[in-house]
N, C-alpha and C positions, 0 to 999 in steps of 0.2 A: 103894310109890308115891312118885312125887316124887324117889326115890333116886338115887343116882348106879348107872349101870348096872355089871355084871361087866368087868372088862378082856378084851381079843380073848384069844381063846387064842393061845400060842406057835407060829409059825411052822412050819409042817408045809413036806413034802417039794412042798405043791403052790403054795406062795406066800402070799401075804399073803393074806387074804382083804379085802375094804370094810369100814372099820370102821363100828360101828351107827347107824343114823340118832342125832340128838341128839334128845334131848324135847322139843317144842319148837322144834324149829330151823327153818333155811330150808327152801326146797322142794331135792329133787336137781336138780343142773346139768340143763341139755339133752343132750339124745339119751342121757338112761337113759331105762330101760325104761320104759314108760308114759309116758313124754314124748313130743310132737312132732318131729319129725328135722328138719334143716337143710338148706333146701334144695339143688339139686345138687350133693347128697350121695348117691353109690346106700346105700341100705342105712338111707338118716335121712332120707325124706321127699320127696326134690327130685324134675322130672320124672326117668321112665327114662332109659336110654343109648337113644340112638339106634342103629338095627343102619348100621353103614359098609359103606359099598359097596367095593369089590374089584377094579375094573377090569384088564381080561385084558393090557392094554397102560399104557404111561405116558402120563400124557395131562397136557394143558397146566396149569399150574396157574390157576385165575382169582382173583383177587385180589380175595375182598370181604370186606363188615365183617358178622360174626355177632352175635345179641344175648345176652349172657351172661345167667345164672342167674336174676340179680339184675332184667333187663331185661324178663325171659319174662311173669312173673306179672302177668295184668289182660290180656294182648293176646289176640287172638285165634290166634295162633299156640297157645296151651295145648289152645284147642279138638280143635287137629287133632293133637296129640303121638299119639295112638293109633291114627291113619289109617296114619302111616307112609309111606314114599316112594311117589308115583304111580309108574303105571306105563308109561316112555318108553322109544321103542328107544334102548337101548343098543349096539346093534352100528353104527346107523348114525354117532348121537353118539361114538365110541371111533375110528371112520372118518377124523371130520371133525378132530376134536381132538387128536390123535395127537402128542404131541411126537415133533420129529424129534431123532436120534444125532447127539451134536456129534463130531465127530471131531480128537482132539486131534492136532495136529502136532509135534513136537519141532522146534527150530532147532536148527539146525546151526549150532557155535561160528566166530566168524568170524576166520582166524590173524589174530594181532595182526600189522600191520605194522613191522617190523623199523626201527629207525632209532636214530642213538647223540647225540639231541639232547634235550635237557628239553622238558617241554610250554613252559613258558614262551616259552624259543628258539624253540624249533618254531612256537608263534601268530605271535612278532613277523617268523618271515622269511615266513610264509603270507601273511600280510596287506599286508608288500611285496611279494613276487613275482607276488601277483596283480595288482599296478598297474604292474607292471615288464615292460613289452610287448616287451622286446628279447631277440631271441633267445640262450639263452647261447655259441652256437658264433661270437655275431656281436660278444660282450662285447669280444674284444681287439684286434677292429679300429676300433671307436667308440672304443676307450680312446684312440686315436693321432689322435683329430680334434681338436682347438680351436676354442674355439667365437669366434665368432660362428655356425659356422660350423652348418647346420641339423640335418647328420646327427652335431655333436656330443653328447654325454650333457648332459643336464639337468642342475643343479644338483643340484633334490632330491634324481636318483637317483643324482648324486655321493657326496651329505654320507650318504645311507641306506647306501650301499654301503661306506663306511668305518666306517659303524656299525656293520650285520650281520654285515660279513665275517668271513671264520674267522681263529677266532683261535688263538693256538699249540696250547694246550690240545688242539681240536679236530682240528687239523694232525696231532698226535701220536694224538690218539684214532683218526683214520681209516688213520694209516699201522700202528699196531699189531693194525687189525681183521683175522681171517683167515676172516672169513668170506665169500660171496658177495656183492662190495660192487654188483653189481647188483639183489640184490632188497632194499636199503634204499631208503627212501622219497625222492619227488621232489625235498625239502628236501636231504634228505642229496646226495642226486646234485646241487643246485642249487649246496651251498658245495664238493665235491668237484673241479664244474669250475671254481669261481673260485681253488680252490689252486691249481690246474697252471697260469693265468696268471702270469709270471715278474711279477717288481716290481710285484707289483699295490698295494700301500700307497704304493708313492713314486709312483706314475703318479697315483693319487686324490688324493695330495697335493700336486699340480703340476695337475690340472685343477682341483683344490676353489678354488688359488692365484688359477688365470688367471681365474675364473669370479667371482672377490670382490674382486679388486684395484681393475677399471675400478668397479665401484660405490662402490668408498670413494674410490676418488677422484675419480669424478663429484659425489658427496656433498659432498667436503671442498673443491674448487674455486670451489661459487659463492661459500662461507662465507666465502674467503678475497677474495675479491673484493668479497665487501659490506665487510666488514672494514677493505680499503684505502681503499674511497670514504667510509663512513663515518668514517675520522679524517681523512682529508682535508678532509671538508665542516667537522668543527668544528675544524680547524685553520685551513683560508683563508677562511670565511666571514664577508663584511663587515658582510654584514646580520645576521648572529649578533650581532656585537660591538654595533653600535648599538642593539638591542634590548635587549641587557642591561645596556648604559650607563643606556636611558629609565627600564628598572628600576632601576635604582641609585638614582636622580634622585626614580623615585615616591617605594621607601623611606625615602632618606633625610630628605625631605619630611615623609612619614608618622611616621618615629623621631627629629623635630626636636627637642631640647630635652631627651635620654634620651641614657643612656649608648649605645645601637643607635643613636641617627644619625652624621650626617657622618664616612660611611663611605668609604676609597678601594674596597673593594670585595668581595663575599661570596661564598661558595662552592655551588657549584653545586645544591645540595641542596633553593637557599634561595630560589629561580624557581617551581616547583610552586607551594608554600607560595603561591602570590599569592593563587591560588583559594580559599584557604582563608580569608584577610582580608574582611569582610563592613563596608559601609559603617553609616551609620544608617539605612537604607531596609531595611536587611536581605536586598539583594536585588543590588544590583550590589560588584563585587569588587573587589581589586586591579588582578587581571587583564584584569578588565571598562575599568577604566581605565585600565591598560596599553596594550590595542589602542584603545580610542577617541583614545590621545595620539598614538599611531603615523599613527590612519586620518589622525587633525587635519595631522599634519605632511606626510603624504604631500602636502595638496590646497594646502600651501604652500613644500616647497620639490619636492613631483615625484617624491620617492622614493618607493617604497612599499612600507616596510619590515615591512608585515604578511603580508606574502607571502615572509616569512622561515621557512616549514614546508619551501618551495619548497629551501632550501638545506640543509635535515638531512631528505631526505626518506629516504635513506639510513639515516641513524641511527635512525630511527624503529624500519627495521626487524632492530638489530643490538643488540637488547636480551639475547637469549642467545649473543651471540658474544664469546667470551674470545680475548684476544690471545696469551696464553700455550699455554692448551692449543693454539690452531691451530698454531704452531710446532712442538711436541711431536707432534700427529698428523701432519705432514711428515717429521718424523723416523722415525715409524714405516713411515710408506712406502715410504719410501729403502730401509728394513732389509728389509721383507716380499718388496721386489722385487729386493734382492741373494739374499734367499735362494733366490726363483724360479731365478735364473740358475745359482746355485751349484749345488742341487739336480738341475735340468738336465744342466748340464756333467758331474755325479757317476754320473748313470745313463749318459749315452751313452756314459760310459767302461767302465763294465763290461759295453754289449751290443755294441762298436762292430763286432765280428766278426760277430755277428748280427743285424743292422740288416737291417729290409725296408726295401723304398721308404717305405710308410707312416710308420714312426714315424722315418726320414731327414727328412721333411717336418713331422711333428711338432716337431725338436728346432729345425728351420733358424726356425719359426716363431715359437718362445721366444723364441729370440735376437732378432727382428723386433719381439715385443712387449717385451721390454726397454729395447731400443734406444728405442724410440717414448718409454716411461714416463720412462725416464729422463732425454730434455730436458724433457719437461713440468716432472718433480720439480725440477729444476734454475730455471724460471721460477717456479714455487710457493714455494721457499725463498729466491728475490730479493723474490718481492713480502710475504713474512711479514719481512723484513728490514726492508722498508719499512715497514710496520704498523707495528713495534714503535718504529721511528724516529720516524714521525707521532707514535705515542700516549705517548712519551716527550714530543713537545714541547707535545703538545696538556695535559698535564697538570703541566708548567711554566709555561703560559701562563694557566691557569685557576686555580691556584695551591690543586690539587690532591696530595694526597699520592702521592709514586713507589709506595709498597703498592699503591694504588685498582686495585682490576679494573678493566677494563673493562664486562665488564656491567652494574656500579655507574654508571661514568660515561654510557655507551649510554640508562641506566635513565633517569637524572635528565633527560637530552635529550627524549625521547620521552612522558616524561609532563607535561612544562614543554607539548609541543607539542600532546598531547591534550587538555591544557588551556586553554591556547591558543585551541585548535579551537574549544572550545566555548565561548570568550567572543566567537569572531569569528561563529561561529554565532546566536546571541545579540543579537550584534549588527545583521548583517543580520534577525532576524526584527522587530527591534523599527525597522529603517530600511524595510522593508517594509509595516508598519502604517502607520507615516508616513505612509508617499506614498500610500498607501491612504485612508485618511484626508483626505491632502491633494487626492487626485485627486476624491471625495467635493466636499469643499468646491466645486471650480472647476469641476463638472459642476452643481454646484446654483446657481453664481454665474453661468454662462451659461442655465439654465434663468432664471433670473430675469432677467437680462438680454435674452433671447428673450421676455421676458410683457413689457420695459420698452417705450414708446413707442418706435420706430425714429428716428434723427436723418436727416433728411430736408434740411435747410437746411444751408448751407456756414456761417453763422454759430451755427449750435448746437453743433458741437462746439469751437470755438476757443476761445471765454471765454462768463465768467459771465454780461456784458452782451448780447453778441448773443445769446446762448441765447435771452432775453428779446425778442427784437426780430423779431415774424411778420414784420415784413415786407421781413427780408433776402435777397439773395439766393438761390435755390436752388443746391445741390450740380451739380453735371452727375451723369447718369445713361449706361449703356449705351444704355437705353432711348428718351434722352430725342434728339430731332433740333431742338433748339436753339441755334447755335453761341454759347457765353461770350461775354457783353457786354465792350466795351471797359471798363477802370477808369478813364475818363474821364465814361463815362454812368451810373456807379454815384454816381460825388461829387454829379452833379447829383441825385441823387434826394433831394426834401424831405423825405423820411421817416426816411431812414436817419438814424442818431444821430449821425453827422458833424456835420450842422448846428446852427446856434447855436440857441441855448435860446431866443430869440424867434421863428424860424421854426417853430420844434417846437411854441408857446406856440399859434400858429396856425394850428396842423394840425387842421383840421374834422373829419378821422376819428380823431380821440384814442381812448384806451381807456375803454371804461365807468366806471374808476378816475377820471379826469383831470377837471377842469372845466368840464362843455359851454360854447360857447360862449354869448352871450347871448339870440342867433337861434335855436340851436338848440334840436333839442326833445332833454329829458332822454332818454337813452337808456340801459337798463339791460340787464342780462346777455342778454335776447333777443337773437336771432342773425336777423335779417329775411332770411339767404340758408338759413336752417337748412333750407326746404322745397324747396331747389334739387335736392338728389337725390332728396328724398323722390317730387316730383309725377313721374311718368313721362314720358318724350317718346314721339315720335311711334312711334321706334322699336325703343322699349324693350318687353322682356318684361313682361309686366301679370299674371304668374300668381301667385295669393297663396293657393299652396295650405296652408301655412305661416305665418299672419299674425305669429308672434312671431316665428318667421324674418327674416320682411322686416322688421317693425321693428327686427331689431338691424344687418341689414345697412345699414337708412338710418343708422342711428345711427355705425356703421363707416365707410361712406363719408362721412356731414357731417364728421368727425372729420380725413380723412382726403384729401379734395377736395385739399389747397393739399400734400399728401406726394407725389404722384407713386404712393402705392401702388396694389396690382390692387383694381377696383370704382370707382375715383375718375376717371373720363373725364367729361368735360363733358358736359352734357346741353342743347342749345341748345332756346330756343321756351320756357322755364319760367320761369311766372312769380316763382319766387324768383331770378332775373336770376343768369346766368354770371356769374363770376369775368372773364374775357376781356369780356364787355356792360357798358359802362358806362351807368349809371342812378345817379338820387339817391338818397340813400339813404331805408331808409322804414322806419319804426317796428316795432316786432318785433309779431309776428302775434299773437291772441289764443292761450292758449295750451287744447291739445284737451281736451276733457272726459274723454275714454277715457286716462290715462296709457300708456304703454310702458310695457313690466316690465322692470327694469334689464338692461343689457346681461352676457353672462359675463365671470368675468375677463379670459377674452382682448382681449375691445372695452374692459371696463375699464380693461385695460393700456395699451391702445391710445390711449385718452381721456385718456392722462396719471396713471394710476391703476398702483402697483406694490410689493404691501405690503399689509400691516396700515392705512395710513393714505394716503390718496389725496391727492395733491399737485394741485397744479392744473398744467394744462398749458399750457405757454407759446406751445403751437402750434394751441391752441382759437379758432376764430373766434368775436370779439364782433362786435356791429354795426357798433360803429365799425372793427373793424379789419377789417372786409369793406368798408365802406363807404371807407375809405383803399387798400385793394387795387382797389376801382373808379378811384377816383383816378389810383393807382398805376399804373394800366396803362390810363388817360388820355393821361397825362406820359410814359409810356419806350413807348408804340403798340406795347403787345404783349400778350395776351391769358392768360390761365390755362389757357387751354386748349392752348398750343404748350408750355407747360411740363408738362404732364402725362407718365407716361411710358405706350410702348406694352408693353401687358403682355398677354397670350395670354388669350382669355374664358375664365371657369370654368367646368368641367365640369357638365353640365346631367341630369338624372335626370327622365326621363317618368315614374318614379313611384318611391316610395320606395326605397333601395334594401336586398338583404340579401345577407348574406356569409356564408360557412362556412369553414374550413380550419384550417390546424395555423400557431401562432407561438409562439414562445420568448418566454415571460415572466420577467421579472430578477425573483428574489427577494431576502431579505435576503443572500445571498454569491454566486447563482450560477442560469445560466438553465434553465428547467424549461419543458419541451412538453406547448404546454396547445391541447385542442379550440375554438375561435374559432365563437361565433354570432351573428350578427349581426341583429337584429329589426328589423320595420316600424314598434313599440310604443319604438324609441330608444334600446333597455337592449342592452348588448355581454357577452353569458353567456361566462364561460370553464368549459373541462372538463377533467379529467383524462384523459380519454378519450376518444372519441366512443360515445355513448349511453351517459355516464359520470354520475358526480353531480357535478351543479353547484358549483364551488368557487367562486363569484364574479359578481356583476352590476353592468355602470358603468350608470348614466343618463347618457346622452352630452348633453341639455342642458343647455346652460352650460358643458360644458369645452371644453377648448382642445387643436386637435388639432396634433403640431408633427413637424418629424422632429429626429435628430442632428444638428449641422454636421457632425460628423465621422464621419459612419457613415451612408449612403444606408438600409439595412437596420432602422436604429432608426424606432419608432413611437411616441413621449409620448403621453402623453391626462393632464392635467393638472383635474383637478375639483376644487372648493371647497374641500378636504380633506384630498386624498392623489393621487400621482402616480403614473401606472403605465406603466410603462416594456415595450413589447412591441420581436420582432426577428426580421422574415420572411426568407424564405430567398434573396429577391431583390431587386435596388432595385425595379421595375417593380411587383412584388406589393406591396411595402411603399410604393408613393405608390399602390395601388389602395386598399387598407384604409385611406390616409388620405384620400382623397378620399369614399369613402363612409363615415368616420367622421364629416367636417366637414359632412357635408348634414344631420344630427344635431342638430351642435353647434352650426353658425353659418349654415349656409346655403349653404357656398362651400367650394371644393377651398383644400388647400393650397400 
């Protein structure tokens, strides 16, 4: 017990037998006896073999996915493993699914086509022949045409054709072939017949000739032409030289007092460089000052020597043109088209026994285009003669080295003038701000001048003193149907400042400044005619739909009365007595309880007001100087009211009025079309559109509605504020918009 067991016996004829369990030991592996088997395994446990079916025909195969061994156990499929196949017709299913007999075909090998050319060869002449539309039996009579001519060969299919052709090699491969040289392929049969063409290489190289000649020397012709103009222009250009002298003059200025100034003079290199010198501004150049001394000089002595681009416009563009090689390419042409003619003359000797018509017309043609070439060539090599003679002198004269290309020299020209360019560029942008600027100013100094009172009096604009003096003569008018008093009846006038300072001492209608006399009654700034246009006549309109309206309009015309301007006609029968009615004078009137609301700037302007600060005006009626224009027109028996002028009544509106339509509004650079509304409520809406959003509302009381003088089409509206400047499409519409702007602003058309 406990022992170690017996060792196996020795090996018999029937095998090893299992050695004995261990005492103790594990359990035996699976699937020994007494163990449970592994599943689908026959014979250890797993489901049976299913019995296979047998089908009497091949049938289709269907392609699905089975569930293995591993997958079966727990499904319900184990349930039914011993049901076994139901049972379905089979003869009809074996019917329907039946694979069909594929029936293999053999091909038949297909003879390789015979031909004694490599594949390579073989692709590059395939690939031409298919673009090569000419028939080969028609090759050697195209060969004998020159071209311009239409039924000549192409270029391309010139240059390919002495590419592909056969070549010896092949010559000799096809003439040693012994076999049937018609069943080689169409390539072979294509270079076969360009063999039996006699002189086919020198024909191709006398049309390659003719076909490249006239382009190189189309090419090389204008080259040489720019070439001669170009050292022409910097050889006699006078304006060149004066330009580079002012340059001299800048530098030397600039390198005064350094070994680089006072210089006789610099090399060409050294002009460019101007643009490269930057003042203290950091901002204007050399060059920048270069043409401004030029423009200076032009406007003094006439010349106008910045218009010196005008004379190397030329060289500008002969920046890759070499003087030498163009000579060199003449040369080559001369030679290219000796050899045409030689080559020529060489073939028609060895065919001249066999000459068709054809290529008789061929050779006579050569000679035609030689002849031609060769006086041109002869004009082309006089004028490179000349080139080289200019650009020799042109580079003595500029005290340039004889090596210098031309290119070099060409180069320096052209970028002096590109730079140039751009300082006169420069120039102009900033002489354009200028006047920009300055046109600015003189529109805003006639806008102010259009807000200043009008000089209505022939003594207000001559001197300081009559400005001062209401009661000098008036101007004559278009208007006015008073013919100019003699200046005999002017001397006698007491008032005028001619007279001596006692008569003046005794003028009873002094100014409210002056010292009444001792009878008189003090009379201060009241104006006793001030209610002359206020009270209405007989047959005056009395509508005061508007009360601030009419109060600025009385206020315009009291102002306004003794100017001749529209609204100031005499009003007879009122008790503030006509200007023309003489009457004493009478004490200024008690003044209303209800003020006037100040007039807009326009009446302000008008009342002597223009500006920030309101001056007083020299042509405002006081008492006493109403009461001396009574006087006045006592003594000379003539009235205020012959001096009036007649002016056209202003447009009249039964009821407010409103406006719609499109105008051009000036912004800060530029005019922009804007929707126009015009309200009964006074406010003038602009739009971007129509049924847009509102970008803007004027309240039209209190400005001032005015047009251009120089533009019928402009509309001003000028408010407390800011100006706005509009511009209809028409005069006609643009005095409509201004007339119904002013019944707004003032009461009255413009």
């Amino acid at each position: 017990m406990g022992g170690i067991p017996p060792p196996p016996p020795m090996m018999g004829p029937g095998g090893i037998p299992p050695p004995p369990p261990m005492m103790g030991g594990p359990p035996p592996p699976p699937g020994m006896p007494g163990m449970p088997g592994m599943p689908g395994m026959p014979g250890f446990g797993g489901p049976p073999m299913r019995t296979p079916f047998h089908p009497s025909k091949k049938m289709r195969i269907f392609h699905w996915i089975p569930l293995n061994n591993v997958q079966l156990p727990n499904t319900f499929w184990m349930d039914h493993i011993d049901e076994g196949d139901k049972d379905i017709d089979v003869d009809r299913l074996e019917e329907l699914f039946t694979a069909s007999e594929v029936k293999v075909v053999k091909k038949k090998k297909k003879e390789a086509i015979k031909t004694l050319l490599d594949a390579k060869r073989a692709q590059n002449l395939g690939i031409f022949k298919s673009g090569f539309k000419v028939p080969i039996y028609e090759l050697e009579k195209r060969l004998a045409i020159l071209p311009p001519s239409s039924d000549a060969l192409l270029i391309e299919h010139v240059q390919a054709l002495k590419k592909l052709g056969p070549t010896s090699e092949e010559r000799e491969a096809y003439d040693r072939y012994k076999g049937d040289k018609s069943q080689l392929s169409d390539l072979d049969q294509f270079l076969m017949a360009l063999i039996e063409i006699p002189n086919l290489n020198a024909k191709l190289n006398l049309q390659l000739w003719i076909h490249e000649f006239p382009l190189q020397f189309d090419e090389l012709q204008p080259a040489i032409k720019l070439a001669l103009k170009a050292t022409g222009e910097i050889l006699e250009s006078k304006r060149l030289e004066q330009v580079l002298l002012y340059g001299l003059s800048v530098g030397n200025h600039v390198n005064g007092g350094t070994p680089k100034g006072a210089k006789h003079g610099v090399s060409l290199k050294s002009f460019p460089k101007f643009s490269d010198s930057k003042g203290a501004d950091k901002k204007t150049t050399l060059m920048d000052f270069l043409y401004y001394t030029l423009k200076k000089k032009k406007r003094q002595a006439g010349t106008d020597l910045t218009k010196v681009l005008d004379d190397i416009e030329n060289t500008r563009k002969a920046t890759e043109t070499s003087v030498k090689a163009l000579s060199a390419e003449v040369e080559i042409l001369a030679k290219d088209l000796l050899k045409i003619e030689q080559s020529a003359q060489n073939l028609r000797r060895k065919t001249e026994n066999t000459l068709t018509s054809e290529e008789r017309a061929f050779y006579d043609g050569i000679e035609k285009f030689v002849t031609m070439f060769e006086e041109n060539l002869v004009d082309l090599h006089e004028e490179c003669e000349t080139i080289i003679d200019n650009y020799d002198k042109a580079l003595v004269k500029y005290g340039e080295k004889k090596t210098t290309d031309s290119e070099e020299v060409f180069g320096h020209f052209a970028l002096f003038a590109e730079r140039f360019e751009a300082s006169q560029k420069k120039y102009k942008e900033e002489r354009a701000k200028a006047d920009k600027e300055k046109k600015k100013r003189k529109e805003k100094k006639k806008k102010e001048e259009a807000a200043a009172p009008p000089a209505v009096t022939a003594g207000s604009g001559k001197s300081g003193s009559k400005a001062n003096n209401p009661f000098g003569a008036k101007q004559a008018t278009s208007n006015s149907t008073q013919k100019p008093r003699d200046p005999s009846e002017r001397v006698a006038n007491p008032f005028d400042k001619k007279p001596a300072r006692e008569e003046r001492k005794a003028n009873p209608f002094a100014k409210s400044g002056a010292p009444p006399e001792p009878d008189a009654p003090v009379v201060k700034k009241a104006n006793p005619f001030a209610k002359a246009s206020v009270t209405p006549g007989p047959s005056e309109n009395t509508d005061e739909q508007n009360e601030t309206n009419h109060a600025r309009r009385q206020s315009i015309e009291a102002s306004t009365v003794d100017e001749g301007t529209p609204g100031a006609s005499p009003r007879p029968g009122t008790d503030g007595g006509e200007i023309g009615t003489v009457s004493p004078p009478r004490p200024a009137p008690p003044k209303s309880p209800t003020p006037l609301r100040p007039p807009p700037p326009a009446a302000a302007a008008t009342s002597g007001g223009g500006g920030g600060e309101r001056k007083p005006n020299p042509f405002a009626k006081s008492p006493s100087q109403s009461a001396a224009a009574q006087g006045l027109a006592e003594m000379m028996g003539t009235s205020a009211a012959a001096k009036t002028t007649d002016t056209p009544p202003a447009r009249t509106f039964d009821h407010p009025p409103t406006r719609t339509g499109h105008l051009e509004k000036l912004g800060k650079e530029k005019w922009s079309k804007r929707y126009m509304e015009l309200e009964t409520s006074g406010y003038l809406n602009y739009y971007k559109k129509k049924e847009g959003k509102n970008l803007g509302s004027i309240y039209l009381n209190g400005c001032t509605i005015s047009a251009e003088p120089d533009d019928a089409l402009v509309i001003i509206v000028q408010s407390e504020d800011r100006m706005y400047t509009f511009r209809a499409a028409t005069a006609a519409d643009a005095q409509q918009w201004r007339e119904e702007l002013q019944y707004y602003a003032t009461g009255s058309t413009v």
